[in-house]
C-alpha positions in Angstrom: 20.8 109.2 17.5 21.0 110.3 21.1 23.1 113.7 19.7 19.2 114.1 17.8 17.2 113.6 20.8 19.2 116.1 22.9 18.6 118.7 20.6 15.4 117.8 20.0 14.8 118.6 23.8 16.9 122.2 23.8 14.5 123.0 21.1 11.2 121.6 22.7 12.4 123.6 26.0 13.2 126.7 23.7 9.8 127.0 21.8 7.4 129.9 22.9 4.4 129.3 24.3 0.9 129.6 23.3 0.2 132.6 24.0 3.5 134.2 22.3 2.7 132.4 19.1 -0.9 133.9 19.5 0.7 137.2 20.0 3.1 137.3 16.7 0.0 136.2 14.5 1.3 132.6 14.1 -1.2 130.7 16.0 -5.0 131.9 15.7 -6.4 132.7 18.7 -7.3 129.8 21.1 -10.3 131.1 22.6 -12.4 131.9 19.7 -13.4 128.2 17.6 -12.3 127.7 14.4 -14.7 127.8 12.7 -15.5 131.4 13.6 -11.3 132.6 13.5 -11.9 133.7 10.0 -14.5 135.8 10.7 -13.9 136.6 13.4 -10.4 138.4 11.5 -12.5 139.7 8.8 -14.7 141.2 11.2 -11.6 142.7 12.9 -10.0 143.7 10.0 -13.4 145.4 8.9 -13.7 147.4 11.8 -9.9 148.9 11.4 -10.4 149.6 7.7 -13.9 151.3 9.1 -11.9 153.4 11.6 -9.2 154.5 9.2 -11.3 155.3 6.8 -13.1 157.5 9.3 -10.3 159.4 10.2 -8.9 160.2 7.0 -12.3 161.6 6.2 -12.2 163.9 8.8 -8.9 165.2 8.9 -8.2 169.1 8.8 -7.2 170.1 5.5 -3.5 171.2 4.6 -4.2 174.9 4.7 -5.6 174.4 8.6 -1.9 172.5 9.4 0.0 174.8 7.9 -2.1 177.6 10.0 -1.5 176.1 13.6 2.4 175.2 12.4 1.5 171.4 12.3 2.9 171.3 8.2 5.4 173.6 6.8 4.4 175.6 3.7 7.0 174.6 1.4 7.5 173.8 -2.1 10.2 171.4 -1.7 10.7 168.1 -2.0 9.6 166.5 1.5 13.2 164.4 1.3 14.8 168.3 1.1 12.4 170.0 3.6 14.2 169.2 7.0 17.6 170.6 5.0 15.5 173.5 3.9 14.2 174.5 7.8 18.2 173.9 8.7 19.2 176.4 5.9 16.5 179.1 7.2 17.7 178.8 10.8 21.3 178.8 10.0 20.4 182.1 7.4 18.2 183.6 10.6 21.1 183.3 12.8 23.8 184.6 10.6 21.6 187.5 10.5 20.8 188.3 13.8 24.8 188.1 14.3 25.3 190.9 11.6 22.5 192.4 13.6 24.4 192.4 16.9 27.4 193.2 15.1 26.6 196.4 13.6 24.7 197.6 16.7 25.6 200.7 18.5 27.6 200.5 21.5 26.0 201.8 24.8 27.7 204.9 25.1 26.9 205.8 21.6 23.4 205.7 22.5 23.6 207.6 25.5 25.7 210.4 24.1 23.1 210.2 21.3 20.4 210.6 24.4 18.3 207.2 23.1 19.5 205.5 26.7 20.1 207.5 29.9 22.2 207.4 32.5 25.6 205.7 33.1 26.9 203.2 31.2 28.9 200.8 33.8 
């Protein structure tokens, strides 16, 4: 019995508060009476579904994403598309390094007259 009442005070000492219960949505809110915490919710809830609605109304179309590089125009598979973008830049820098590669060299272009003067 007195094994009980000893956790029955660690617990009691360990509860959260008001306000934290308030805070995770398990106690209503104190200040508002209850009779008016429905409501009062339904009110709140209301005025989000309101907003949202709202905003998806006015948001720019695809085409206007895609255009200021917000969306990527792709035909993949949106679980595929950030593998897709890697594959691009890994294909964009293989080329560039053929690119650099296969360029002249500086004295080729200056015997060729395209650069001038002395290549250090």
């Amino acid at each position: 019995m007195r094994k009980s009442n000893e956790e029955l005070d660690q617990f009691l000492k360990e509860r959260p508060n008001q306000k934290e219960l308030v805070d995770r949505n398990i106690l209503k809110d104190p200040k508002i009476a209850p009779a008016l915490q429905h409501q009062a919710e339904e009110l709140k809830r209301a005025k989000l579904e309101t907003a949202l609605a709202h905003k998806i109304e006015n948001r720019p179309p695809a085409s206007e994403l895609i255009d200021h590089n917000i969306l990527h125009a792709s035909h993949v598979a949106p679980a595929l598309q950030s593998k897709e973008a890697e594959l691009k830049r890994q294909q964009l820098e293989d080329t560039l390094n053929h690119k650099i590669q296969d360029r002249p060299a500086p004295e080729t272009l200056v015997e060729k007259h395209i650069l001038e003067g002395q290549v250090a």
